[in-house]
RODO-2510 file (C-alpha; in nm, 4 decimals, decimal comma):
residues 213
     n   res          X          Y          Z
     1     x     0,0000     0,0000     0,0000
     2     x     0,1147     0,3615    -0,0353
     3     x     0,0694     0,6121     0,2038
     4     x    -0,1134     0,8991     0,0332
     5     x    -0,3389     1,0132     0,3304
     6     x    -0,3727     1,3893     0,1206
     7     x    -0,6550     1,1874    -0,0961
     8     x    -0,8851     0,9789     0,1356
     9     x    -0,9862     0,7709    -0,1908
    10     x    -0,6311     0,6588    -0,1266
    11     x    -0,6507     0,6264     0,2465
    12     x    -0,4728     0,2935     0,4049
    13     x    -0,7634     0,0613     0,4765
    14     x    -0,6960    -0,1381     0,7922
    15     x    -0,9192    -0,4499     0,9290
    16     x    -0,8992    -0,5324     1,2758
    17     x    -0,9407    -0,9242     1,3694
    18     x    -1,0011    -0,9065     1,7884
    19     x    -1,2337    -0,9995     2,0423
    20     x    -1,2083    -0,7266     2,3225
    21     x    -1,4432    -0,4689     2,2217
    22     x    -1,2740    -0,1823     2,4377
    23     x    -0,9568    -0,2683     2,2682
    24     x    -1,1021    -0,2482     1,9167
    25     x    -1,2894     0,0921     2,0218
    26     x    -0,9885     0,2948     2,0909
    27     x    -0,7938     0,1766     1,7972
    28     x    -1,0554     0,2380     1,5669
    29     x    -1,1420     0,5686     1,7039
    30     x    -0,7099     0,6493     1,6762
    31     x    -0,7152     0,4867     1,3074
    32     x    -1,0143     0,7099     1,1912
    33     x    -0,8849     1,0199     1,3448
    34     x    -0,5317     0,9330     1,2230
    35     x    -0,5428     1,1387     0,8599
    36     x    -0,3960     0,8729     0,6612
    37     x    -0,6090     0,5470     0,7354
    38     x    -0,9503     0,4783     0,8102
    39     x    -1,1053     0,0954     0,9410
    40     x    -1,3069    -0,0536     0,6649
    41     x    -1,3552    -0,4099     0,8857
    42     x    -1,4144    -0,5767     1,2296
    43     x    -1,3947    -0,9497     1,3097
    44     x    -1,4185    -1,0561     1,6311
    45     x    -1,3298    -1,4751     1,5132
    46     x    -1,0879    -1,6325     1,2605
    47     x    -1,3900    -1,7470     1,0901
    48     x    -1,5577    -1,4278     1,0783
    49     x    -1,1967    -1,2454     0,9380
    50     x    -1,2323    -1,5040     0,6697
    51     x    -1,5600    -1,4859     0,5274
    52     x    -1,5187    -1,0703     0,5838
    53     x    -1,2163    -1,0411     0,3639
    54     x    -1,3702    -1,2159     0,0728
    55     x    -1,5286    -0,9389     0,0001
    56     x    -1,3411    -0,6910     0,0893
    57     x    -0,9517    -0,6876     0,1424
    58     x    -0,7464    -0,4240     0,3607
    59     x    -0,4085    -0,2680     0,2737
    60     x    -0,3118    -0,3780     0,7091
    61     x    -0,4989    -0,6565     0,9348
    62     x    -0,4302    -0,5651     1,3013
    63     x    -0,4371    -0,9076     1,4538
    64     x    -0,4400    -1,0676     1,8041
    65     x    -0,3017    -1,4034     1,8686
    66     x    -0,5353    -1,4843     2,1379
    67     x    -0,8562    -1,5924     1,9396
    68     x    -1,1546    -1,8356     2,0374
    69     x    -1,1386    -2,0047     1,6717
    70     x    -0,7910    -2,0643     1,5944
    71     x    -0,4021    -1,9815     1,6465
    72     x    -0,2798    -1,6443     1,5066
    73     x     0,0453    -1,7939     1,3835
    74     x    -0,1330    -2,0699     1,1704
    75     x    -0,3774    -1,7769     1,0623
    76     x    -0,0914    -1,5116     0,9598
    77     x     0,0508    -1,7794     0,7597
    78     x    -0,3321    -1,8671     0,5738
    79     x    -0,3425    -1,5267     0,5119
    80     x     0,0238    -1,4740     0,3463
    81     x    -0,0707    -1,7188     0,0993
    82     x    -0,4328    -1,6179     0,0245
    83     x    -0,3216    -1,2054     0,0469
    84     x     0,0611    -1,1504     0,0012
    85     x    -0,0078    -0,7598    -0,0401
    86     x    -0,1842    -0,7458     0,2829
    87     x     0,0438    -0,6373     0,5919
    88     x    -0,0121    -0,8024     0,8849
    89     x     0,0011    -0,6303     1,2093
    90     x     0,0519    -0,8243     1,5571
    91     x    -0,0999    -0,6567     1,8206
    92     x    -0,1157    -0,8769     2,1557
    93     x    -0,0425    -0,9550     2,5173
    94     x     0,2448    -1,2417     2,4198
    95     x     0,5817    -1,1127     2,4712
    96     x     0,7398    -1,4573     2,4567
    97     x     1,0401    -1,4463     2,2116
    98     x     0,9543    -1,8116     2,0621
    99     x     0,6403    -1,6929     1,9904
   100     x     0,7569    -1,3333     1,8354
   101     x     1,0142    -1,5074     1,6402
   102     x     0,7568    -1,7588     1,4923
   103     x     0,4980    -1,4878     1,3935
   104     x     0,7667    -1,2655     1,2340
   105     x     0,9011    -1,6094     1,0349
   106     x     0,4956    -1,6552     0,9660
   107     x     0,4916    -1,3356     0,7256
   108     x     0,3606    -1,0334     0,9766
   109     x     0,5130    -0,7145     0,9245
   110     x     0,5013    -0,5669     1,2421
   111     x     0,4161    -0,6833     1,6874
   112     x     0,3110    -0,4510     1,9016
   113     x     0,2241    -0,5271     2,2676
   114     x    -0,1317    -0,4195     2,4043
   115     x     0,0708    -0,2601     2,6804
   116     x     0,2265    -0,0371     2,4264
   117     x     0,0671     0,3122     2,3288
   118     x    -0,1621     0,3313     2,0351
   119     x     0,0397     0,5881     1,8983
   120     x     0,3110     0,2725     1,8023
   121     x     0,0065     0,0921     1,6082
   122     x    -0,0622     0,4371     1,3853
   123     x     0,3644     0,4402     1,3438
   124     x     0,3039     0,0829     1,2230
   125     x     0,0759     0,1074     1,0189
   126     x     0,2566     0,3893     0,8169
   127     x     0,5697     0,1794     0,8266
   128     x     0,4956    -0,1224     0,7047
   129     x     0,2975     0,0708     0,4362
   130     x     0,6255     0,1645     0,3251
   131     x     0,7815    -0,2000     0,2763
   132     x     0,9685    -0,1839     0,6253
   133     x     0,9280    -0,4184     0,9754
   134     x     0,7889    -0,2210     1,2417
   135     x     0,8708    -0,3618     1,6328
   136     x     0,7835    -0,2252     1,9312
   137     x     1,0510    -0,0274     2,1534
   138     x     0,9647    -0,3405     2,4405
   139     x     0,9806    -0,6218     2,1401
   140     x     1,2796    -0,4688     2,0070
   141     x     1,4367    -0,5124     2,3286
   142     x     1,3112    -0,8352     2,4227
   143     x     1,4843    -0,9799     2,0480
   144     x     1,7812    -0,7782     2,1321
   145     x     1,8802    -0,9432     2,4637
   146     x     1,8625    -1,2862     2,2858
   147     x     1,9902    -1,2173     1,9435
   148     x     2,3595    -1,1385     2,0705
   149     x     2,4860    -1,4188     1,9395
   150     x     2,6390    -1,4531     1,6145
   151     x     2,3893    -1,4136     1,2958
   152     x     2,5267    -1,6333     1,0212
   153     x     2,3118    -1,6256     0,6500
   154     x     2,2539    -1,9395     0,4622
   155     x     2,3683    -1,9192     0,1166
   156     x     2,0236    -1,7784    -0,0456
   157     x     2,0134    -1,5266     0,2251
   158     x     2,4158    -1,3774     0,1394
   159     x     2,3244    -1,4462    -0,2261
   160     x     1,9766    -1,1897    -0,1801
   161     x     2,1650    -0,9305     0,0436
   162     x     2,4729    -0,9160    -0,1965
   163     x     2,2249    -0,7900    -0,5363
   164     x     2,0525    -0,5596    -0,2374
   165     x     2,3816    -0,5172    -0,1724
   166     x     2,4604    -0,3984    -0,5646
   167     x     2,0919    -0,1693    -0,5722
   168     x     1,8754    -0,4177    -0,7158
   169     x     1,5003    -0,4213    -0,6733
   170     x     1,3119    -0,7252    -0,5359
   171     x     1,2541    -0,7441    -0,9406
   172     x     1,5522    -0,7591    -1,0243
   173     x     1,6878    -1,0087    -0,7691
   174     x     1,3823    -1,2728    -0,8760
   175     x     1,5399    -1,2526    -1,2469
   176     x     1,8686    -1,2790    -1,1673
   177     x     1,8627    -1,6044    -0,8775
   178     x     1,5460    -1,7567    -1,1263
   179     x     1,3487    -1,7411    -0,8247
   180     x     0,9410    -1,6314    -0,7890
   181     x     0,8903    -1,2975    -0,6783
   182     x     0,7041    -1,4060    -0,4038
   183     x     0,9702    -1,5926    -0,2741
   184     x     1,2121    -1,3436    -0,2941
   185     x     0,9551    -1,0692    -0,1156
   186     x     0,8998    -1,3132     0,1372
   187     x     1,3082    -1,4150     0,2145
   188     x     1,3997    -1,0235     0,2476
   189     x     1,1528    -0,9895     0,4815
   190     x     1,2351    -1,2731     0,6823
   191     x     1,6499    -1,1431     0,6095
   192     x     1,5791    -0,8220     0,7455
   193     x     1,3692    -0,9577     1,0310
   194     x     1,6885    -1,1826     1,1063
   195     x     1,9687    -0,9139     1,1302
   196     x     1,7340    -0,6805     1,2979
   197     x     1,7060    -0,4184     1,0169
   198     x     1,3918    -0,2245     0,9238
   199     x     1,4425    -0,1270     0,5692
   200     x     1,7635    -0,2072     0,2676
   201     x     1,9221     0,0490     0,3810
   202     x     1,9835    -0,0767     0,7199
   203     x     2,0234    -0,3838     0,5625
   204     x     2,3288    -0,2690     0,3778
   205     x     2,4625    -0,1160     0,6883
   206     x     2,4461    -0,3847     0,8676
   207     x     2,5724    -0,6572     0,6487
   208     x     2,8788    -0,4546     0,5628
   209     x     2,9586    -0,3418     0,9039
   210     x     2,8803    -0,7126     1,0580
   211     x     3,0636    -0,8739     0,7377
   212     x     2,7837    -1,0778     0,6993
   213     x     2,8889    -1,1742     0,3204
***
């Protein structure tokens, strides 16, 4: 999606899968009042999410983990494969770093912690809008503390940061490796989620200053 919040016909559209209704209040009151993106669905069940976005698809699904129907993890993947342009947005009470890892690895864009202020789900939502991985100042911290050991790239991973390395687009990369686009959308963001960076250019940064390659 691209942020264009100037023209609300191009407002980011945002769907909101949760099942405390005070919770799904004040976001949606922030997310309408935000400028830029506006709430166009509410499911309070897996089931109902499913049958909702059939009809109509959101640029970002705000999603909790913690649903009567089904686990968020299994669902974030579902939806990766039925909507790859949709950005999924974590936002839940599980600060476990197995389970933050795993959702991250499962194609969301971005975990927030209920405990965090709604003003980091609005930044989210505007950065993942932009291509880049959006955590939490208490998630970043919590990966930090066990991500000190050494990050070593499999051979697809130094392959993909070397022609980000050189300027090419995701494009680009696909062409050159014969890979699907998909696939290589999917590895950068997982890539970037591994070393910790939020966009190519701290990609770059980091690889070259960590001698990843």
């Amino acid at each position: 999606c691209i942020i264009a919040w100037k023209n609300e016909l191009l407002m980011i559209t945002v769907h909101i899968v949760d099942d405390h209704n005070m919770l799904i209040e004040a976001l949606q009151s922030a997310i309408d009042n935000s400028g830029f993106a506006k709430i166009t669905g509410v499911s309070n069940t897996l089931a109902e999410c499913r049958k909702m976005l059939t009809f109509n698809s959101p640029d970002v699904l705000i999603l909790d983990l913690s649903l009567p129907d089904g686990k968020g993890a299994d669902f974030c993947k579902e939806m990766r494969r039925k909507y790859p342009d949709v950005k999924i947005l974590v936002v839940t009470f599980h600060d476990e770093y197995s389970i933050i890892k795993n959702l991250m690895s499962s194609g969301a864009s971005a975990y927030i912690l209920k405990c965090d202020f709604t003003q980091e789900v609005l930044n989210a939502i505007e950065a993942v809008c932009n291509g880049e991985i959006y955590l939490s100042e208490k998630i970043e911290k919590i990966l930090k503390k066990r991500n000190e050991q050494p990050i070593v790239l499999t051979p697809r991973e130094q392959d993909i940061a070397k022609l980000i390395i050189e300027g090419l687009n995701t494009r680009e990369i696909a062409d050159k490796l014969g890979l699907r686009y998909d696939t290589v959308k999917t590895n950068r963001k997982k890539l970037n989620f591994k070393i910790g960076a939020r966009n190519a250019a701290e990609l770059v940064k980091i690889v070259i200053e960590k001698k990843l390659i």
